[in-house]
ZAMARTOR-350943 format. One record per residue (C-alpha): chain; residue in three letters; x, y, z. Coordinates in steps of 0.001 Angstrom, whole numbers, plus 500000, padded with zeros to 6 digits. Layout:
<recs>
A, ALA, X, Y, Z
...
</recs>
This chain:
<recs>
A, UNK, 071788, 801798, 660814
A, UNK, 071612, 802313, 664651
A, UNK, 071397, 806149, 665718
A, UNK, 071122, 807077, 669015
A, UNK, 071125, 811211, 669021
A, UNK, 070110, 813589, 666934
A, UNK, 069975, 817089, 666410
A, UNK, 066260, 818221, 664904
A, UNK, 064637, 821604, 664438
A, UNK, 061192, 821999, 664862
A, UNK, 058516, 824963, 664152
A, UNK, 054357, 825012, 664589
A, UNK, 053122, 827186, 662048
A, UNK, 051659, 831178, 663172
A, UNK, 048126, 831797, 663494
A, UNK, 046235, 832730, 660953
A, UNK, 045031, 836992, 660560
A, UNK, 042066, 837828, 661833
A, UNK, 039600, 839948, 658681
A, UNK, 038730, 843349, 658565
A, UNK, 035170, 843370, 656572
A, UNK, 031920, 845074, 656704
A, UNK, 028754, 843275, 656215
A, UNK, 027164, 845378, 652851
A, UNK, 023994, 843885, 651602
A, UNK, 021529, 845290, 649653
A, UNK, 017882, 846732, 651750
A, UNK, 020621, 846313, 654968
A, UNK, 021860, 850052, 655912
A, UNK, 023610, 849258, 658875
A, UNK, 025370, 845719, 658291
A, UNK, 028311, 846141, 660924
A, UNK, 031485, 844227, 661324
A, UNK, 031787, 840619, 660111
A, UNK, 035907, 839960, 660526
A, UNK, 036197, 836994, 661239
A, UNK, 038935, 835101, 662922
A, UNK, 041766, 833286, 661415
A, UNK, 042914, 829207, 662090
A, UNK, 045130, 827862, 663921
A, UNK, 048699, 827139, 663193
A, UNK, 049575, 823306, 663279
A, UNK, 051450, 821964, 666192
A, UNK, 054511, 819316, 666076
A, UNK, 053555, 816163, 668564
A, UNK, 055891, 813458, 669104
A, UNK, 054454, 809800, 669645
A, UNK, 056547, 807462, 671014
A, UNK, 056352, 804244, 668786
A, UNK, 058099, 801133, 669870
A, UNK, 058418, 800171, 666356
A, UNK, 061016, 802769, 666174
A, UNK, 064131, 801020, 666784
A, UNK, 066398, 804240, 665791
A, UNK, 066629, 807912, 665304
A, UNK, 068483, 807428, 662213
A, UNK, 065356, 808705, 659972
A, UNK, 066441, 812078, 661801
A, UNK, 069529, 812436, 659874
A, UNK, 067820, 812742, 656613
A, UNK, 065031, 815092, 657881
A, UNK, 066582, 817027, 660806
A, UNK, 063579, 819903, 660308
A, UNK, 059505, 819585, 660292
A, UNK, 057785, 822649, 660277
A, UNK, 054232, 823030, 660304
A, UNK, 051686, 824803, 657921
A, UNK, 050410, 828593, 659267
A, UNK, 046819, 828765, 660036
A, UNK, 044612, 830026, 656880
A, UNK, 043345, 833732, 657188
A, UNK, 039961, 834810, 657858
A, UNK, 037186, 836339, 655343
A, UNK, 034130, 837847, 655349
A, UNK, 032042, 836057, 657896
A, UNK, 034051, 833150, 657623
A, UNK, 036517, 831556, 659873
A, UNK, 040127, 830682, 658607
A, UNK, 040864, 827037, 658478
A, UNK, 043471, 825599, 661067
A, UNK, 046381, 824509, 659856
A, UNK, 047037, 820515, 659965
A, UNK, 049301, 818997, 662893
A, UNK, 052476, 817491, 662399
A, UNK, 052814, 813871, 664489
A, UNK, 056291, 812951, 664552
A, UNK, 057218, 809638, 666025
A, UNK, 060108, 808872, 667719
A, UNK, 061583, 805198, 669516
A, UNK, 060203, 804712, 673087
A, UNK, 062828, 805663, 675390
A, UNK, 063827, 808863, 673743
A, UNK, 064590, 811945, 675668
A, UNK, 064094, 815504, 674066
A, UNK, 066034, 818448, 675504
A, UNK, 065905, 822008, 674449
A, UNK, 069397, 822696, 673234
A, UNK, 069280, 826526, 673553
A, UNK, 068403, 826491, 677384
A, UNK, 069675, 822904, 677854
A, UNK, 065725, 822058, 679729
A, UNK, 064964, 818523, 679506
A, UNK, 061693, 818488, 677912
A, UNK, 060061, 815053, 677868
A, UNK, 060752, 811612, 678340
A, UNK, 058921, 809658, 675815
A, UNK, 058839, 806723, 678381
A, UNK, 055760, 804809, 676903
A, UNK, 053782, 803142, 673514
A, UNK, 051929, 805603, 672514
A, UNK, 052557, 808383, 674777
A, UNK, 051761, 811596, 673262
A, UNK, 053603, 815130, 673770
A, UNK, 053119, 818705, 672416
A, UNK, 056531, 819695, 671734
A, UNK, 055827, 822726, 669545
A, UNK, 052464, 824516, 670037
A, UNK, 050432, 826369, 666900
A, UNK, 049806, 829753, 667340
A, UNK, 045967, 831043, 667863
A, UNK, 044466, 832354, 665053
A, UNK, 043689, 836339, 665225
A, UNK, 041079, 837737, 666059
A, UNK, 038491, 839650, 663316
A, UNK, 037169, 842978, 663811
A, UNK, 033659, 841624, 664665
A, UNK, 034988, 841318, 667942
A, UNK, 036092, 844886, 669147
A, UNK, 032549, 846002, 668316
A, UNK, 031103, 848509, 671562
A, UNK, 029162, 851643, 672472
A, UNK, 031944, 853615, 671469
A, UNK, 033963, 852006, 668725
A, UNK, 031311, 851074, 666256
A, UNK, 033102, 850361, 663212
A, UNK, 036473, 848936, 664449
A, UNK, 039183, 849245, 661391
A, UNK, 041512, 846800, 662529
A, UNK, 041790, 842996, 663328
A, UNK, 044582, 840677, 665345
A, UNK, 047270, 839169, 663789
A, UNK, 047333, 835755, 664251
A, UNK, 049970, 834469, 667268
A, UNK, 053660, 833498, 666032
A, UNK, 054538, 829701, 665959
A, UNK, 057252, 827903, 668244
A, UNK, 060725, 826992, 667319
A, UNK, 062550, 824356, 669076
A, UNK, 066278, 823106, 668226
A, UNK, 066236, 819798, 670080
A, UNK, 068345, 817233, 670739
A, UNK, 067106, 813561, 671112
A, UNK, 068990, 811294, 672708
A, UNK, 067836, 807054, 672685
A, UNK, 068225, 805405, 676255
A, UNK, 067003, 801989, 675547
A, UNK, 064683, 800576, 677408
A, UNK, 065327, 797042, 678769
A, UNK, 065085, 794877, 682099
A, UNK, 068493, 793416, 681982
A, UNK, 071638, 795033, 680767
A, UNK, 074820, 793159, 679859
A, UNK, 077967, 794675, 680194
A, UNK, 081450, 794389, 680748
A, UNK, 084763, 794418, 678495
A, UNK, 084922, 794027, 674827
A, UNK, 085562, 790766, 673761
A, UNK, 083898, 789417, 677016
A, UNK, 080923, 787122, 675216
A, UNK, 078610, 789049, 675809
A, UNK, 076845, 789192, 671819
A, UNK, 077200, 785335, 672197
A, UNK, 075548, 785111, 675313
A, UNK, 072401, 787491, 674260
A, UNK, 072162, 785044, 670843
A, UNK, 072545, 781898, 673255
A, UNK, 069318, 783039, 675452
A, UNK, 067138, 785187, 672727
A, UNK, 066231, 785303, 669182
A, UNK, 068434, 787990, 668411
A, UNK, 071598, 787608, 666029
A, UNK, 074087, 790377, 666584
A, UNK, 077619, 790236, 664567
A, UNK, 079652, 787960, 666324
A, UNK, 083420, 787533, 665616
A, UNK, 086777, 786747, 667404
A, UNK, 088048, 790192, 667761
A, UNK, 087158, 792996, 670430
A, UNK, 084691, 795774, 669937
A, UNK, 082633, 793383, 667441
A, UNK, 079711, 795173, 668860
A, UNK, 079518, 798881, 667977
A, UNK, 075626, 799262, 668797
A, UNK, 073518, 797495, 671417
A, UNK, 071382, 794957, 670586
A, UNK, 068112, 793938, 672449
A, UNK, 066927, 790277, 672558
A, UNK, 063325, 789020, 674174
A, UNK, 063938, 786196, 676890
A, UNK, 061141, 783755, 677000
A, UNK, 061948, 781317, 679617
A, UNK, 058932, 779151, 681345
A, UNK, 056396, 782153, 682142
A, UNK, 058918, 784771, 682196
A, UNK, 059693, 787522, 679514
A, UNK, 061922, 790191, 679421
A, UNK, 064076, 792322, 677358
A, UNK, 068167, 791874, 677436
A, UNK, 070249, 794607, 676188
A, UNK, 073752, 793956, 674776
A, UNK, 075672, 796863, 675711
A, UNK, 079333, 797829, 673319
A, UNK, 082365, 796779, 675764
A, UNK, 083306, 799118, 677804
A, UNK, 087031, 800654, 678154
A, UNK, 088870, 802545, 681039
A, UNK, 087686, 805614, 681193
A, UNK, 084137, 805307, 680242
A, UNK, 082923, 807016, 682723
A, UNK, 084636, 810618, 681365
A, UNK, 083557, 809864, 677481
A, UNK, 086895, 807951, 676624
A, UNK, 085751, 805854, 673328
A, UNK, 082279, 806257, 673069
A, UNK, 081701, 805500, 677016
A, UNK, 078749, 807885, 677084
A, UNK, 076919, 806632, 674128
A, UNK, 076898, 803117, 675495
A, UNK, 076306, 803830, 679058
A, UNK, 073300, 806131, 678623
A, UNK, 071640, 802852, 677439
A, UNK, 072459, 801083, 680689
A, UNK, 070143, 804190, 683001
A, UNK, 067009, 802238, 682063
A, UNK, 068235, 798705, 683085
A, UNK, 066636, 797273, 686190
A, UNK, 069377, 794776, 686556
A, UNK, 072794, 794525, 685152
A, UNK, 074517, 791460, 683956
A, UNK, 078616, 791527, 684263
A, UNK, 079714, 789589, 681802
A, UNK, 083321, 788572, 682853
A, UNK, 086027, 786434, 680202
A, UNK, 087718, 783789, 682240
A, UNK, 090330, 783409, 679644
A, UNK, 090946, 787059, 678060
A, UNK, 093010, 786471, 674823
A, UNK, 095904, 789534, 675613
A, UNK, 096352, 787206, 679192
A, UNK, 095189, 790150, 681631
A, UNK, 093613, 789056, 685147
A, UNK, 089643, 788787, 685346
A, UNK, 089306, 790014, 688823
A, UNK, 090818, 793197, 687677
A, UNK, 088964, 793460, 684276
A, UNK, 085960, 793081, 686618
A, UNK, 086610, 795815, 689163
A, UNK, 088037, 797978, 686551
A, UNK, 084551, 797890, 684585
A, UNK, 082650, 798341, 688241
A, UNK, 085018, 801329, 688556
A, UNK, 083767, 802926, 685678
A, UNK, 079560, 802360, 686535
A, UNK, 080143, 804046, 689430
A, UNK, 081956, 806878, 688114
A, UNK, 079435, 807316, 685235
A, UNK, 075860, 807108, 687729
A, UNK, 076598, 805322, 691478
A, UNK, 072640, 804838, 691347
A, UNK, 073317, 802486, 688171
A, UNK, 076223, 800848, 689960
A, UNK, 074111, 800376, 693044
A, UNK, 071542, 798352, 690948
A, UNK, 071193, 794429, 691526
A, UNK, 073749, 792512, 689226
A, UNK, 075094, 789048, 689178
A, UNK, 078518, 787748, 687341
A, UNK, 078356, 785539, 684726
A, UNK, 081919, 784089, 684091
A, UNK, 081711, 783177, 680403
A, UNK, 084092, 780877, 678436
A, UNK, 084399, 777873, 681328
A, UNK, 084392, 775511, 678392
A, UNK, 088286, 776333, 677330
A, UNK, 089528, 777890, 680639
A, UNK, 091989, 775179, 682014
A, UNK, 090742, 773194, 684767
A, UNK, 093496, 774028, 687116
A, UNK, 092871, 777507, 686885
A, UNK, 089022, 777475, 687390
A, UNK, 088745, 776497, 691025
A, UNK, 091231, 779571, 692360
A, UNK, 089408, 782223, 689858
A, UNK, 085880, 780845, 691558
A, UNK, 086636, 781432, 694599
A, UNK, 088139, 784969, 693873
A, UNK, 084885, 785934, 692499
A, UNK, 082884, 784195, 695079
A, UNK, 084715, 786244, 697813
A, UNK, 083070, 789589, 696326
A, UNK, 079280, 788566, 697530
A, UNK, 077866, 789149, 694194
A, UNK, 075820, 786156, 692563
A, UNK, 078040, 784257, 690476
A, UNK, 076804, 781812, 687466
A, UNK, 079622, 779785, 685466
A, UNK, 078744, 779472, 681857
A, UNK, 079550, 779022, 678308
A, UNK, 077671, 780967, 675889
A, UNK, 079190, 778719, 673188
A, UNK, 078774, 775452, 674181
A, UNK, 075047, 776559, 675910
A, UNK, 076438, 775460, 679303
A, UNK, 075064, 776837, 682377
A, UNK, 072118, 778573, 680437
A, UNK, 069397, 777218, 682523
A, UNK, 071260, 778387, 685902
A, UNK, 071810, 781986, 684326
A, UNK, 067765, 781848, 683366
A, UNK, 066992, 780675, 686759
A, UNK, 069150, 783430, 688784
A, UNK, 067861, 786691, 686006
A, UNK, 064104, 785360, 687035
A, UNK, 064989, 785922, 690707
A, UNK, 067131, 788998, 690125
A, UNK, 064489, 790462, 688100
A, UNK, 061658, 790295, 690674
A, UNK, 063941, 791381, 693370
A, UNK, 064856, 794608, 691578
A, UNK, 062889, 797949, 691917
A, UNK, 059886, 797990, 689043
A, UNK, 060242, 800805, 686366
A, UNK, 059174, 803994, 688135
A, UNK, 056169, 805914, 687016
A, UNK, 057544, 809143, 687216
A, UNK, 058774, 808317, 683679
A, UNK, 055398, 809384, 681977
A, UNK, 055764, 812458, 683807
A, UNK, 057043, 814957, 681297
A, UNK, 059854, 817125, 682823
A, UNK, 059086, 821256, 681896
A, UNK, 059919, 823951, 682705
A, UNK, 057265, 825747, 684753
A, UNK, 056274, 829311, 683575
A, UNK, 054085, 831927, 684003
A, UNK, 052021, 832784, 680816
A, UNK, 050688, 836089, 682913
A, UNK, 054504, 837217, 683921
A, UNK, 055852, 840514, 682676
A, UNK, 058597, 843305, 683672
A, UNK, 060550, 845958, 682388
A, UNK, 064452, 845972, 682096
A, UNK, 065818, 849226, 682191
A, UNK, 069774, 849325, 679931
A, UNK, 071712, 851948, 678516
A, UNK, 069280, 851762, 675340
A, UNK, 065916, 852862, 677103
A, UNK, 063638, 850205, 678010
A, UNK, 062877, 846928, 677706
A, UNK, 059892, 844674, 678076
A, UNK, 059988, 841557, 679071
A, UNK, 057091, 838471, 679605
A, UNK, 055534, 835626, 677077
A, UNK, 052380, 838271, 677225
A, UNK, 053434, 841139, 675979
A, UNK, 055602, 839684, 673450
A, UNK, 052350, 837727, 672114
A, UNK, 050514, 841102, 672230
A, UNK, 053156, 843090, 669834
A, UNK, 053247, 840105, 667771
A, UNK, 049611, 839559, 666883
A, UNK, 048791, 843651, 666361
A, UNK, 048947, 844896, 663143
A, UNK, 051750, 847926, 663376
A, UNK, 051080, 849688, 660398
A, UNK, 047350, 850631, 661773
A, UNK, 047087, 853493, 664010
A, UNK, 043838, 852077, 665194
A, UNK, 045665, 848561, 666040
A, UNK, 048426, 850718, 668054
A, UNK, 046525, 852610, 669904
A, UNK, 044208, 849322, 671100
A, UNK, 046847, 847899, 671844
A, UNK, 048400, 851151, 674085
A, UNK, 045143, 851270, 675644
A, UNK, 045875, 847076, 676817
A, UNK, 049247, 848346, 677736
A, UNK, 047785, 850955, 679803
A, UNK, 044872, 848032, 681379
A, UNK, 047050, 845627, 682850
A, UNK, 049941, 848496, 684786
A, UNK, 052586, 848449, 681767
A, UNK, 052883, 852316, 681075
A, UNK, 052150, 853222, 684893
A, UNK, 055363, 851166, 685409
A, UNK, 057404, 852967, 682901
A, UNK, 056134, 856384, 684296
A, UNK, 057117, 855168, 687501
A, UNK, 060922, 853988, 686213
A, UNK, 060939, 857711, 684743
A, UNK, 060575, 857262, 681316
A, UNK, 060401, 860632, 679352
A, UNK, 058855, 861741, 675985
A, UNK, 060366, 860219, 673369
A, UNK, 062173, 857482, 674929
A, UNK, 063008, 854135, 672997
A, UNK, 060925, 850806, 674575
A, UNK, 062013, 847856, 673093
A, UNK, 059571, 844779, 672674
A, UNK, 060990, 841661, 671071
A, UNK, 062058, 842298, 668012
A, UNK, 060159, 845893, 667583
A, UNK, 061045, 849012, 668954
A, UNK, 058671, 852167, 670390
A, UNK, 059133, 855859, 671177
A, UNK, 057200, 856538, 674798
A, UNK, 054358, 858851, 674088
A, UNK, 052373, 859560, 677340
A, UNK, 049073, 860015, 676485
A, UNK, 047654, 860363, 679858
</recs>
């Protein structure tokens, strides 16, 4: 089954907890500290396969999580937790659903993207060893994991897309010029998924795309207009696929510029993008009635190709005219293995001052609550003494904090005592 979005929840595993341990050996009186640090959590990395064809797999297993790093021991370091490769269709396009960020666009075979990073293991007490603190009692937790709700959306990646109304020929036409075999039958909206074919044609390949007929209203998510025009944004070249005879008697030329009407409503760069007409069905459109309609069509400027996807007539022409079209439109842009993030700054912190008390704010500090062990005074007051490094408690003094006064980190809350 075709499935072109999904909603999937991913989480890299936390960090494993740095050890508190004290080398003791027998004829060694003064073995110090030998903590050592805990593994890494496993990360979630998508890898965009072009054997994928779908994100249906997603609907059975809308959640991977990954393992938390192992603890460490006694002069031993914790193992790291394994990573998690997930892979996804090329062409599809992960956005944060929470903050609505696009992510990454997994453009290209192969391409690789960290989506949810592991947490650093914690560090063990061997390392806050110095000239004062001899026999450190405490060790790091290890650094929480990521969670991600994302939504993945498939934009198929082709050279030429065909579109135009249902009904129009245009599943006949793809089966006419490629090996592909889509569900073909006398009755409109045949085609409920799109279908890609591979055109070989003297020393020319390229991928056609046989995009679900379009309706009125498209453009605004009448039927499912979105779903099938999100696949036409990767199409270097569009084919309009126009039904000379329509079977409820309407007028081509209109059919035409009603499905032009919607292209341009949905994305005017899509509508701007080099197209030709293929007027399908000549074989059973009366003869009278084919000169007039020609010349209707030839009036709008746009390459025109007469054809018959049943009878095979015209093929070559249409063949001939996608070659040229093709290497006159604009290549696939680069910028497409670019992923698209959200720039921040790891070192950023503040303090938001409410009705409550006060708040801290910044990636940093939350990390630093996170991986210290609250139930140790020794931990806390480490970690006050960090607080107090990098400007945090000369900014509350300075906001006017008092004695006693609730600061609220994350999920954890603190009563201000100034120790200065």
């Amino acid at each position: 089954m075709f499935l072109d979005e999904a909603a999937v929840e991913f989480t890299s595993g936390r960090g494993g907890s740095g050890a508190v341990s004290f080398h003791r050996e027998k004829h060694v009186p003064r073995g110090g500290p030998d903590g050592a640090d805990g593994g890494k959590g496993g990360s979630i990395i998508l890898i965009a396969d072009r054997g994928r064809r779908t994100l249906y797999d997603f609907k059975f297993h809308p959640r991977f999580q990954a393992d938390d790093g192992v603890h460490g021991v006694q002069n031993k370091r914790g193992r790291d937790a394994k990573d998690i490769e997930v892979k996804v269709p090329v062409g599809t396009v992960v956005t944060d659903t929470e903050t609505g960020d696009l992510l990454v666009d997994m453009a290209v075979h192969g391409m690789k993207f960290v989506l949810c990073k592991g947490g650093k293991g914690g560090k063990g007490n061997m390392h806050y060893t110095s000239s004062v603190r001899q026999a450190p009692n405490f060790a790091q937790k290890g650094a929480p994991g990521e969670r991600i709700l994302a939504k993945l959306e498939l934009k198929l990646l082709a050279d030429v897309g065909l579109v135009g109304l249902p009904n129009a020929g245009k599943s006949t036409l793809i089966s006419r010029i490629s090996a592909a075999r889509p569900k073909i039958a006398d009755y409109p909206f045949t085609t409920i998924v799109p279908n890609l074919g591979v055109v070989k044609y003297r020393d020319e390949t390229f991928v056609v795309a046989d995009m679900p007929g379009l309706i009125q209203g498209a453009s605004e998510g009448i039927g499912l207009g979105h779903q099938f025009l999100r696949h036409v944004e990767r199409c270097r070249a569009l084919v309009h696929v126009v039904d000379t005879f329509p079977i409820d008697e309407s007028d081509p030329l209109e059919n035409y510029h009603l499905i032009e009407a919607e292209l341009k409503a949905y994305r005017e760069d899509i509508w701007a993008r080099p197209r030709l007409i293929a007027l399908n069905k000549a074989d059973i459109l009366p003869r009278e009635s084919f000169g007039p309609l020609r010349q209707k069509f030839e009036a709008l400027g746009v390459p025109l190709v007469i054809v018959s996807a049943v009878t095979g007539e015209g093929m070559e022409r249409l063949l001939d005219a996608l070659c040229e079209l093709l290497a006159s439109a604009a290549p696939e842009e680069d910028t497409l293995l670019i992923p698209v993030l959200k720039v921040t700054d790891e070192a950023f912190w503040d303090i938001e001052v409410n009705e409550e008390g006060y708040r801290l704010i910044g990636k940093r500090l939350l990390r630093m609550v996170a991986m210290t062990d609250l139930e140790n005074e020794e931990a806390v007051r480490y970690l006050q003494r960090r607080l107090e490094r990098i400007g945090v408690l000369d900014r509350l003094r300075n906001l006017g904090i008092e004695e006693g006064d609730e600061v609220e980190v994350g999920e954890f809350s603190f009563n201000f005592t100034d120790e200065s």
